[in-house]
C-alpha positions in Angstrom: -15.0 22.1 -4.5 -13.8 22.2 -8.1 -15.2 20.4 -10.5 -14.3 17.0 -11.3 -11.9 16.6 -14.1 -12.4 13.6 -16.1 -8.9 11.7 -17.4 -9.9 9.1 -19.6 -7.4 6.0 -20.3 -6.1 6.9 -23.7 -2.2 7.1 -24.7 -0.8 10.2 -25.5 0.7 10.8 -28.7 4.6 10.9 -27.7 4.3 7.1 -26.0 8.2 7.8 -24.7 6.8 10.6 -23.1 4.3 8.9 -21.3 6.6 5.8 -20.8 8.9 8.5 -18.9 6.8 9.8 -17.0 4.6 6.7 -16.0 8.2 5.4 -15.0 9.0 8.5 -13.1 5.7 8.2 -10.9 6.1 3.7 -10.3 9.5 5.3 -8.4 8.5 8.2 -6.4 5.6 6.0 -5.2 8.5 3.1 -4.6 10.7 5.9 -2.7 7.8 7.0 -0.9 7.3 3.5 0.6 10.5 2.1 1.2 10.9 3.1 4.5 7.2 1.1 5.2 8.8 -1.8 3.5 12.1 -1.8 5.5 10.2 -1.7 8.7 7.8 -4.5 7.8 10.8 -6.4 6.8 12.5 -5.3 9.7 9.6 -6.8 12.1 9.2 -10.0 10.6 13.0 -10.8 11.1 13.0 -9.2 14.8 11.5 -12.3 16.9 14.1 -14.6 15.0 16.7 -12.9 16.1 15.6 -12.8 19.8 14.8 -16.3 19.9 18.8 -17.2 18.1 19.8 -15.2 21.3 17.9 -17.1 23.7 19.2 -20.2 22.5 22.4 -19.0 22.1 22.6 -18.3 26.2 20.9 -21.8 26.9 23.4 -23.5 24.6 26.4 -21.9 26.7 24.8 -23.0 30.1 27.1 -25.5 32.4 24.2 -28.0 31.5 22.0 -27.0 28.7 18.1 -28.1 29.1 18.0 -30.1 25.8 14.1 -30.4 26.0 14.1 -26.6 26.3 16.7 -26.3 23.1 14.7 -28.7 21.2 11.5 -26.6 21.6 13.5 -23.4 21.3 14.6 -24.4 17.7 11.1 -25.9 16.6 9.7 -22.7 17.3 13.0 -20.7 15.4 12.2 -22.7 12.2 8.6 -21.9 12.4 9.1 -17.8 12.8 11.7 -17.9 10.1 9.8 -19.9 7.7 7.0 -17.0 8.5 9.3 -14.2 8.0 10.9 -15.9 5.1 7.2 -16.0 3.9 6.3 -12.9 4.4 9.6 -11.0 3.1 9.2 -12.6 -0.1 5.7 -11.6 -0.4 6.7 -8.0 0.9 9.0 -7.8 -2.1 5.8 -8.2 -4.5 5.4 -4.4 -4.3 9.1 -4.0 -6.2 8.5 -6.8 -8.7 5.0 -7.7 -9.2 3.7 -10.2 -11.2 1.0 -9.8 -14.0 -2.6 -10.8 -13.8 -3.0 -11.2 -10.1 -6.0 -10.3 -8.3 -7.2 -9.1 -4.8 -10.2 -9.0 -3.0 -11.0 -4.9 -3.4 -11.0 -4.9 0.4 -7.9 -6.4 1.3 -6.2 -4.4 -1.3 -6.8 -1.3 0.1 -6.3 -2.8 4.0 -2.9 -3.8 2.1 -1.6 -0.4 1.3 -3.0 1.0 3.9 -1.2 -1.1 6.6 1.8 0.6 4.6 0.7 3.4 4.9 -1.1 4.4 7.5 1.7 5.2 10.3 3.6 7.8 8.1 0.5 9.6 7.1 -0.8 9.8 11.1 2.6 11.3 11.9 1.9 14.1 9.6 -1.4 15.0 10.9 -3.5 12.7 8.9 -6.0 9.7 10.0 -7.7 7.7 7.7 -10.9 5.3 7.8 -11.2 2.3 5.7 -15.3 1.7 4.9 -14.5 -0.3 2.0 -14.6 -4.2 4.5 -17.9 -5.1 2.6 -16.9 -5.3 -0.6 -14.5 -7.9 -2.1 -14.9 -8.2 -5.6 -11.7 -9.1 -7.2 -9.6 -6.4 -9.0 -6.4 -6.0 -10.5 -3.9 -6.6 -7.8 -1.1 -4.1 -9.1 -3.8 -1.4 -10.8 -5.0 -1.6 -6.8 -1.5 -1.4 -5.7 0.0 1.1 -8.0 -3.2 3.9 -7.5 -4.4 3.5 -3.9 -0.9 4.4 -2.3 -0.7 7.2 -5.3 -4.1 8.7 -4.9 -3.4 8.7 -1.0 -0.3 10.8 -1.2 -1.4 13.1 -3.9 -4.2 13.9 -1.8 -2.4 14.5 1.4 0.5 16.0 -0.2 -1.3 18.8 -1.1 -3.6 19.7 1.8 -2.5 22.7 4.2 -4.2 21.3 7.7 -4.4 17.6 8.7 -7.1 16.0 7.7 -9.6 12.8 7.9 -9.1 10.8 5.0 -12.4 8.8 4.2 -12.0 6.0 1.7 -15.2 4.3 0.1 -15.9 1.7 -2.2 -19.3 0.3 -4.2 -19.9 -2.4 -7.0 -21.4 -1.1 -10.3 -22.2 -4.1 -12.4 -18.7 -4.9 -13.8 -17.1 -1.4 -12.2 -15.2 -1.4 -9.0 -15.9 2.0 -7.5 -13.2 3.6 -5.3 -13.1 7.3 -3.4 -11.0 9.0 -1.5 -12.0 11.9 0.7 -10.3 15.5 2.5 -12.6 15.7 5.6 -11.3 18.8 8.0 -10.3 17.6 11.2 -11.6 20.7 13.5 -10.1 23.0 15.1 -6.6 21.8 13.3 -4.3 24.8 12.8 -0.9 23.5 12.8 0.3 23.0 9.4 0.9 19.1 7.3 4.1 17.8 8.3 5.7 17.4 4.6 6.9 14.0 3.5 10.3 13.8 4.5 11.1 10.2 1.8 11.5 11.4 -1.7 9.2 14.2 -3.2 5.3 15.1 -3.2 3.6 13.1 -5.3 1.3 15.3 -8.0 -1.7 14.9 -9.7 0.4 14.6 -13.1 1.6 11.6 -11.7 -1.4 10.0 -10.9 -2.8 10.5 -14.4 0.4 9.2 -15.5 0.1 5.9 -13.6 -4.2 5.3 -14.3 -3.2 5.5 -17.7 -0.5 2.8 -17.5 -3.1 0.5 -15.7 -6.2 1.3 -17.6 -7.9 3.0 -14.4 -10.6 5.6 -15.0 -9.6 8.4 -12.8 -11.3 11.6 -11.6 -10.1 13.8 -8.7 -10.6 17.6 -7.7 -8.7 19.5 -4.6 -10.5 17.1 -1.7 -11.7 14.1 -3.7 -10.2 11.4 -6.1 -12.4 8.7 -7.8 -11.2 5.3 -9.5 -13.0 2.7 -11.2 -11.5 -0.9 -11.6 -12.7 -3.3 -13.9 -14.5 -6.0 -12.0 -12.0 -9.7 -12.5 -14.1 -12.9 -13.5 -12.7 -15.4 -10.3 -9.5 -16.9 -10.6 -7.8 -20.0 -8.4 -4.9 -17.9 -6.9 -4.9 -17.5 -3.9 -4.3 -14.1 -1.7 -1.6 -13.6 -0.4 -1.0 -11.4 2.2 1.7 -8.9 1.4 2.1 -10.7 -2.0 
């Protein structure tokens, strides 16, 4: 493996420059993810629309069960008011809001429940050994470089591959890796990402130095460190 190259979080001297490109990366990694974002969107709205159905048919009956409509339409206002919920919280990864926070471990299960289907399609699996630590991070840092670091990584591997992601506390450091791991006897080349383009290493560094994240990778490994958030009263929020 190649050495580790150190980017520290420092502006460049053209700041228009940077702004570009830092811009430039935010939307690939948005294009990359739409498609996760539609679905999810998609499946919250699906068991509203086969309960209107249902009560739709019950409605036209010669003698409609009123008890049965009644319940029918109780439990229609609950599963919209959840996928109203959860659509609006969905929509936090297009316009996020400043200052949040997230446990480090539901973060990454976050972006990773995004994420996870497209990359096993292309040959890759990944496992999540980050569940026992929940120190509180930057909620868009989190966002903005897990789903970044994930594609980078993947984007330019040859064979499919385990991905291994790890995390540890360091005093007021949030510690986060991500791993290339061989799967054996693979031979069939990565299916390339068919949304948008590959994402590159360039805009990684770009986007770590827009959220003050200490960054490190090589050809098989990526390392992030997140500044540790003193607790705050909101809440998480799924999705949000």
């Amino acid at each position: 493996m190649h050495a580790l190259e150190a980017v520290p979080p420092v502006s460049l001297a053209d700041d228009n420059a940077l702004s570009m490109a830092q811009e430039a990366a935010r939307y690939a990694v948005l294009r990359r993810m739409g498609s996760a974002i539609r679905h999810q969107i998609a499946g919250s709205l699906q068991p509203v629309s086969m309960i209107a159905s249902l009560v739709e048919r019950r409605v036209q009956a010669p003698a409609p069960n009123l008890e049965a409509l009644r319940r029918n339409c109780s439990e229609m206002n609950t599963l919209a008011r959840s996928a109203s919920s959860e659509c609006v919280a969905l929509m936090g990864w297009l316009a996020p809001h400043e200052g949040e926070q997230v446990a480090l471990n539901e973060g990454v299960a976050d972006c990773l429940h995004l994420l996870t289907t497209e990359l096993s399609f292309r040959g890759f699996t990944v496992v999540d050994a980050t569940q026992a630590e929940n120190a509180r991070v930057a909620r868009l840092g989190l966002r903005t470089l897990v789903p970044a670091c994930l594609m980078a990584l993947t984007d330019a591997a040859a064979t499919p591959a385990q991905v291994r992601i790890e995390a540890g506390i360091d005093g007021t450091v949030a510690n986060l890796s991500m791993s290339l791991q061989p799967t054996p006897d693979a031979e069939d080349p990565v299916q390339p990402a068919k949304a948008y383009r590959p994402l590159t290493w360039s805009d990684v560094k770009a986007l770590a130095q827009a959220e003050g994240v200490r960054l490190q990778w090589g050809p098989q490994t990526v390392r992030l460190q997140f500044d540790v958030q003193p607790a705050a009263q909101d809440a998480d929020v799924r999705w949000g």
